[in-house]
DSSP file (Angstrom, degrees, kcal/mol; ACC not computed):
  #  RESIDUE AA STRUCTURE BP1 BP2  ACC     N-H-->O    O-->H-N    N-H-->O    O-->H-N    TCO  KAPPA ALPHA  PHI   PSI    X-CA   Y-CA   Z-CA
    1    1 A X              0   0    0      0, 0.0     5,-0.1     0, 0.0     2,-0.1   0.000 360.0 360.0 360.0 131.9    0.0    0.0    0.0
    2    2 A X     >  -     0   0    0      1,-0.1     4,-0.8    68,-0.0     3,-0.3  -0.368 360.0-108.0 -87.7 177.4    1.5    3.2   -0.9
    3    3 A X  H >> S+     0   0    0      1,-0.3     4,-2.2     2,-0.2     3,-1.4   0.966 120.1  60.3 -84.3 -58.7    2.0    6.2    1.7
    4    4 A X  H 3> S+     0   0    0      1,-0.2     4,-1.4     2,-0.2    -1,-0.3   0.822 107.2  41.5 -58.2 -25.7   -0.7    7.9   -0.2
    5    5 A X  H 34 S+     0   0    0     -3,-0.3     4,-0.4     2,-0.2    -1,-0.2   0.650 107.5  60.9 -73.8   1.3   -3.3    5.2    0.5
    6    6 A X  H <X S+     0   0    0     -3,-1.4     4,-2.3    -4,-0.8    -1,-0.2   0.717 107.1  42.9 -59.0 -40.6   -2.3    4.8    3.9
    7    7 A X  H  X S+     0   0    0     -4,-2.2     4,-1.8     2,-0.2     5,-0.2   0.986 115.5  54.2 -84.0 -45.8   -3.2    8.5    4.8
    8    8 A X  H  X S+     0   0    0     -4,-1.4     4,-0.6     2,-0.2    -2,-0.2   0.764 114.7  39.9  -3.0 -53.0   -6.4    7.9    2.6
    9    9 A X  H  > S+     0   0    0     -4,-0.4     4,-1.2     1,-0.2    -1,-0.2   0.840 109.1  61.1 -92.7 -29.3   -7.2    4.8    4.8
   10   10 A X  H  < S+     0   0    0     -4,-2.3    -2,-0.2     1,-0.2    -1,-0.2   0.903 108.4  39.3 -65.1 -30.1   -6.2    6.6    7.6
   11   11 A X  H  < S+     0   0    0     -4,-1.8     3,-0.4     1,-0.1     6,-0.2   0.640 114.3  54.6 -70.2 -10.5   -9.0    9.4    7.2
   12   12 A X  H  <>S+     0   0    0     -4,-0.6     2,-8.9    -5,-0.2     5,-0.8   0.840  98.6  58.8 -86.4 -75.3  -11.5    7.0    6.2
   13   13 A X  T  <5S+     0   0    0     -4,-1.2     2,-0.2    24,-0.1    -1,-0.2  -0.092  90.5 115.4 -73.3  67.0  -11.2    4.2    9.6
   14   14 A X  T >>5S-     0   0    0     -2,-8.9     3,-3.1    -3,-0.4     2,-0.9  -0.970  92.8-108.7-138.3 166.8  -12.1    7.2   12.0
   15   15 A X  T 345S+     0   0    0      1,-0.3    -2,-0.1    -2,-0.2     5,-0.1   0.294 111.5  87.8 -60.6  23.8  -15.1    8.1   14.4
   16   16 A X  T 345S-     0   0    0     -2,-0.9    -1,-0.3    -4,-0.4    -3,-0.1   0.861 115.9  -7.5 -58.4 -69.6  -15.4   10.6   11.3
   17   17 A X  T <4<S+     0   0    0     -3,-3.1     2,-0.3    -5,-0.8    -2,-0.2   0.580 125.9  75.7-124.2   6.7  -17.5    8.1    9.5
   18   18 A X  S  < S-     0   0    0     -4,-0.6     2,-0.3    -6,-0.2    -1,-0.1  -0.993  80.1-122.2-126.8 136.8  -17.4    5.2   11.4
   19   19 A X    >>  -     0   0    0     -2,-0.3     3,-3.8     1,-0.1     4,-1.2  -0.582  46.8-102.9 -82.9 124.2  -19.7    4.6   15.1
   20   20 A X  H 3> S+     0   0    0      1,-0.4     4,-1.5    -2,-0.3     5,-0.2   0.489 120.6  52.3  24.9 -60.3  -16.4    3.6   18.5
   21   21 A X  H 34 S+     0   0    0      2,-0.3    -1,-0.4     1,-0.2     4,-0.1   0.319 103.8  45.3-121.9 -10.5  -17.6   -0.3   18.1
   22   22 A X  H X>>S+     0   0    0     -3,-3.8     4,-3.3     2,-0.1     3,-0.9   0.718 115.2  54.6 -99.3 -34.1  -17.4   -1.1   14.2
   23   23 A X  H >X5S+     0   0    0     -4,-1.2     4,-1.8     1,-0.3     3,-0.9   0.949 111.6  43.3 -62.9 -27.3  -13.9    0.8   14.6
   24   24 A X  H 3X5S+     0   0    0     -4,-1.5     4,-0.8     1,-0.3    -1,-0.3   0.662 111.9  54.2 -84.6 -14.2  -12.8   -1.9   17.6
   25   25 A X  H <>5S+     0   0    0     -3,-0.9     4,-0.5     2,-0.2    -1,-0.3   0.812 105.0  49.6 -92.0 -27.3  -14.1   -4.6   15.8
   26   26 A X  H <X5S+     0   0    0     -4,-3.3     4,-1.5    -3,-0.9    -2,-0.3   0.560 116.1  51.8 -86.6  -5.2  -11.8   -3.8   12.3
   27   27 A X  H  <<S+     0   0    0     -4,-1.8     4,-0.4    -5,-0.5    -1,-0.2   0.824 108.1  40.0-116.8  17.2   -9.2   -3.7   14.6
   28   28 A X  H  < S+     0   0    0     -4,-0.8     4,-0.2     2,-0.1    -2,-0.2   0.379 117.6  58.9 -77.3 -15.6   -9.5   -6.9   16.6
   29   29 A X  H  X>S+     0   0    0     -4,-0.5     4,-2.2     2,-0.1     5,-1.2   0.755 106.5  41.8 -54.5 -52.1  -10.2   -8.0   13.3
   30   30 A X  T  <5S+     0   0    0     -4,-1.5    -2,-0.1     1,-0.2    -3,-0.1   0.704 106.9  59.1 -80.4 -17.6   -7.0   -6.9   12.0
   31   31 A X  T  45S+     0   0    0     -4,-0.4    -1,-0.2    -5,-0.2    -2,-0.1   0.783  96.9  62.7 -72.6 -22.3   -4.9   -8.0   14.8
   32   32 A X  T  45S-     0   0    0     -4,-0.2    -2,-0.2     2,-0.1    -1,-0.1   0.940 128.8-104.1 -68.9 -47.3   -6.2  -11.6   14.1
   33   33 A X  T  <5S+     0   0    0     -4,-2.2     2,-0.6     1,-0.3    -3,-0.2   0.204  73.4 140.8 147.1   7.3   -4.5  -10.9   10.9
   34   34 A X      < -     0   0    0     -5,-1.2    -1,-0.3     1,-0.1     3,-0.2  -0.545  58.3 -86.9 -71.8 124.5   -7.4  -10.2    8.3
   35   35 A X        -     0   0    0     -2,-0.6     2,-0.9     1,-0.2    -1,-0.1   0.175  42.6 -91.5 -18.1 135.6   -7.1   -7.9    6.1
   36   36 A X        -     0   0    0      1,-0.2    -1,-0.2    -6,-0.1    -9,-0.0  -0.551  56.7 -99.4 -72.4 110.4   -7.9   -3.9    6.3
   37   37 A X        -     0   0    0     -2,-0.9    -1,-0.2    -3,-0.2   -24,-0.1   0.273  44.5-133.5   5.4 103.3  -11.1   -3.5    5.3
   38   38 A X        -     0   0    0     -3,-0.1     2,-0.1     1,-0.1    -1,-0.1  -0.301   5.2-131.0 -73.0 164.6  -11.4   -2.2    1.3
   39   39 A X        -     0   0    0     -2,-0.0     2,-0.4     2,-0.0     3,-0.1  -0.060  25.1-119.0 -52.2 166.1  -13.3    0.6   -0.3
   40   40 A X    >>  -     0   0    0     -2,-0.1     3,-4.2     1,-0.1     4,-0.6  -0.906  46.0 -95.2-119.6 157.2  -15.4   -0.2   -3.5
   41   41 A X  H >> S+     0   0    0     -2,-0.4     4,-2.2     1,-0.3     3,-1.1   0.816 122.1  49.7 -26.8 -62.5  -13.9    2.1   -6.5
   42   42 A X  H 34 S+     0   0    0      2,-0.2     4,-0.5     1,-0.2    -1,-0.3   0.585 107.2  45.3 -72.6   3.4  -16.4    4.6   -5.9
   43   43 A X  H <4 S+     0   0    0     -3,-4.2     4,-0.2     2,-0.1    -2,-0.2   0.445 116.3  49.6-110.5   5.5  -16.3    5.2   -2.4
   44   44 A X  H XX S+     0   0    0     -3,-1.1     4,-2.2    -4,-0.6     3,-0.9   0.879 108.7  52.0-102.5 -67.5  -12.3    5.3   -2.7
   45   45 A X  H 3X S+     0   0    0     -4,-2.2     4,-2.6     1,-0.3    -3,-0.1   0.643 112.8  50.9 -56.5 -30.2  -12.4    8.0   -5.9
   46   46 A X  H 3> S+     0   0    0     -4,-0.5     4,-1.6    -5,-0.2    -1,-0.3   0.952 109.9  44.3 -39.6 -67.8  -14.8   10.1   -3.4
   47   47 A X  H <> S+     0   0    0     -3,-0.9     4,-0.5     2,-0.2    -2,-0.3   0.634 115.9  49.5 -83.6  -7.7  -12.4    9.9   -0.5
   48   48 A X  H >X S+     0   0    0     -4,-2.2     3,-4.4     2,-0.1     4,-3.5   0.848 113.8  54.0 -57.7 -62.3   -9.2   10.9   -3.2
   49   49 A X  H 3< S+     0   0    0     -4,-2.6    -2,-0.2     1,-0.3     4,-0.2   0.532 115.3  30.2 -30.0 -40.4  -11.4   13.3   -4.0
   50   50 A X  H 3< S+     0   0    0     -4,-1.6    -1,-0.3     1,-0.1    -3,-0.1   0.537 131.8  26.8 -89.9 -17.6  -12.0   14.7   -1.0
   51   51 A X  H <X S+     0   0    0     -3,-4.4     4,-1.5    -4,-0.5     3,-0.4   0.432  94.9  88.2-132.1   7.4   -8.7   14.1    1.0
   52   52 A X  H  X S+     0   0    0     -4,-3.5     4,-1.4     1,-0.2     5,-0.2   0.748  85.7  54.7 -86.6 -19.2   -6.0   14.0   -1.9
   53   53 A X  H  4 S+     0   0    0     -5,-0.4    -1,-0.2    -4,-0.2     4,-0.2   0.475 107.8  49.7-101.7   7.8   -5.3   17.7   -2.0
   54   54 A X  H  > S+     0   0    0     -3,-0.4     4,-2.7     2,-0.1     5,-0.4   0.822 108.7  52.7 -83.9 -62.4   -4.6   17.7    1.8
   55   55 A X  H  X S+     0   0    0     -4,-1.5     4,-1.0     1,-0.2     5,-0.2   0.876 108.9  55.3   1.5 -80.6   -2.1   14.7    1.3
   56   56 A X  H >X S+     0   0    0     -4,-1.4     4,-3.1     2,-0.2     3,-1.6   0.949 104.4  48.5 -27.2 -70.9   -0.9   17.0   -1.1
   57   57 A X  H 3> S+     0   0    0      1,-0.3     4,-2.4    -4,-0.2    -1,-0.2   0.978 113.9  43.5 -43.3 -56.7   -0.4   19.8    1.3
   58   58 A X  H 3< S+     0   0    0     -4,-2.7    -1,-0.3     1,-0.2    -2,-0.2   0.361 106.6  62.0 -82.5  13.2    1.5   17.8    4.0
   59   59 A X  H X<>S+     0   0    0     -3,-1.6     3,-2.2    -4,-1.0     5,-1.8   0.799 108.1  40.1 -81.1 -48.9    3.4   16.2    1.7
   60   60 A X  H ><5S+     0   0    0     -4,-3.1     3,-1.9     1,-0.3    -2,-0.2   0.905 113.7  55.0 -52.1 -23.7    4.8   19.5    0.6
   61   61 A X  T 3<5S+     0   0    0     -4,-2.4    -1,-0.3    -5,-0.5    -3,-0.1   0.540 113.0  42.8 -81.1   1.5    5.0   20.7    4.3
   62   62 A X  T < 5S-     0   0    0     -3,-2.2     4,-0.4    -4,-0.2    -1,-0.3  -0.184 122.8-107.9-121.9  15.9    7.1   17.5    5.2
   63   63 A X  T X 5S-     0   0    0     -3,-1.9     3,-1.1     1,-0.2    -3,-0.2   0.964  76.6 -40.1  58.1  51.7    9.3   17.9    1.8
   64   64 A X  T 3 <S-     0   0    0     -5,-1.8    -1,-0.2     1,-0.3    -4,-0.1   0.910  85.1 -95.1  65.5  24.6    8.1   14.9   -0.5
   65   65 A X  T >  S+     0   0    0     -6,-0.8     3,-1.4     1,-0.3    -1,-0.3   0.771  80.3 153.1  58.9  22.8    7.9   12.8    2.4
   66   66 A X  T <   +     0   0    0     -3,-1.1    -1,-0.3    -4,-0.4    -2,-0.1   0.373  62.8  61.9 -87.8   8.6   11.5   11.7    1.1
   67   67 A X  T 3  S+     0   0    0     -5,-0.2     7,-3.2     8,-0.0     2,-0.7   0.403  91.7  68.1 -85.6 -35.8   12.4   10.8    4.6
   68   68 A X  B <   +A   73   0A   0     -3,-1.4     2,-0.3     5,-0.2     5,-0.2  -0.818  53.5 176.7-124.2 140.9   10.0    8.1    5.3
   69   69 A X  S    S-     0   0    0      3,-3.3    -3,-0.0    -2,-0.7    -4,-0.0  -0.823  71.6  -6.8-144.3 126.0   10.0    4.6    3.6
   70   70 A X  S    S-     0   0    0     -2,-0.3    -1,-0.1     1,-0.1     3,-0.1   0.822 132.5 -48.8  69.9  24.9    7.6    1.8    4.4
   71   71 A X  S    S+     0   0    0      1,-0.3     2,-0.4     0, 0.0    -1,-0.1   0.678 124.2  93.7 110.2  11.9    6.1    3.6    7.4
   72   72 A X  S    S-     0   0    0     -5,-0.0    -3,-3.3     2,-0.0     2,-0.4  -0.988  70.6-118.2-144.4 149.6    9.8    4.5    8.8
   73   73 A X  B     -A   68   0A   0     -2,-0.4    -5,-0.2    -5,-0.2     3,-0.2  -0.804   4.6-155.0-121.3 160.2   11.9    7.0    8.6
   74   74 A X  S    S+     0   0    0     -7,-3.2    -1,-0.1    -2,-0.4    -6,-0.1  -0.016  86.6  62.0 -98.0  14.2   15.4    7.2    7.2
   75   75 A X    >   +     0   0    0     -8,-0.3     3,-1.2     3,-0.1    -1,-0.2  -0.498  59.1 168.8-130.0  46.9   16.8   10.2    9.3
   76   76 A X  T 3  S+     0   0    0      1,-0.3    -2,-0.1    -3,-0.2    -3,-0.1   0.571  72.3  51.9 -39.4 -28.2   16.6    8.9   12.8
   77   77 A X  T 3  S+     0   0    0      2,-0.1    -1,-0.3     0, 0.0     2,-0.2   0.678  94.1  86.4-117.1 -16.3   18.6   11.7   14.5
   78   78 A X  S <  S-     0   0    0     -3,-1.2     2,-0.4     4,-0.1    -3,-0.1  -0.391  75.6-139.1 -58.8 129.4   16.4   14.8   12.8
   79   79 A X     >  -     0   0    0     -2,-0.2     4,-1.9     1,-0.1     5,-0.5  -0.773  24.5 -87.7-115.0 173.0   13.6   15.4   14.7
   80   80 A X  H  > S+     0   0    0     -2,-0.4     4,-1.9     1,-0.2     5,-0.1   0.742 123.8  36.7 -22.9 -47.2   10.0   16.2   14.0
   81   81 A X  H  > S+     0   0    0      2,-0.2     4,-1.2     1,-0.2    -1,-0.2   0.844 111.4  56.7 -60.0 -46.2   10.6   20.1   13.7
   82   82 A X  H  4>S+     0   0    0      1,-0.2     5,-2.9     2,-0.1    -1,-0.2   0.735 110.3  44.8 -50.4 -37.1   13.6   19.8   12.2
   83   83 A X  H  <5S+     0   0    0     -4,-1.9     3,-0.4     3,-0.2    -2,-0.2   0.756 116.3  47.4 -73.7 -45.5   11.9   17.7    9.4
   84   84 A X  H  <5S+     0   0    0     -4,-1.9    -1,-0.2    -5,-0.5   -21,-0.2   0.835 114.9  40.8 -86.6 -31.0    9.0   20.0    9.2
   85   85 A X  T  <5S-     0   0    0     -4,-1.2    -2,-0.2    -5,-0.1    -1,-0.2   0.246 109.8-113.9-103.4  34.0   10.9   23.5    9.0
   86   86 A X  T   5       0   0    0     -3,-0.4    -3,-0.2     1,-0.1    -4,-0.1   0.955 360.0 360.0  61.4  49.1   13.7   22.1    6.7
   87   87 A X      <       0   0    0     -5,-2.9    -4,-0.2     0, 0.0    -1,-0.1   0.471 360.0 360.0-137.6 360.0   16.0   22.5    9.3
């Protein structure tokens, strides 16, 4: 899954649009080891719609995200601030 559908899937599986008890159940669901819970085509080209030009934003405001790969980041001794004011 790439880092943009991660932040995608992360806006989607919150008490945004899902009720405290379906979220605890996809994740005891995914701790068993099941797969995260999909989209159907149209309900994923809605939520680009809606949430790909913030992505966008924080990507620029974190520099192209060239820092982090696979969910880790490759600058260990920078910290957050540094990393966000290019410093």
């Amino acid at each position: 899954m790439s880092t943009e559908e991660q932040f995608i899937y992360s806006m989607v599986l919150s008490d945004h649009y899902f009720k405290a008890d379906t979220l605890e159940e996809i994740s005891r669901s995914m701790l068993r080891g099941d797969p995260m819970p999909r989209l159907s085509k149209e309900q994923e080209a809605e939520v680009r719609r809606q949430y790909l030009p913030e992505y966008k934003r924080m990507k620029e405001m974190l520099g192209g995200l060239s820092t982090v790969k696979q969910g880790r980041t490759t600058d260990k001794k920078r910290g957050i601030w540094s990393r966000i004011l290019g410093r």
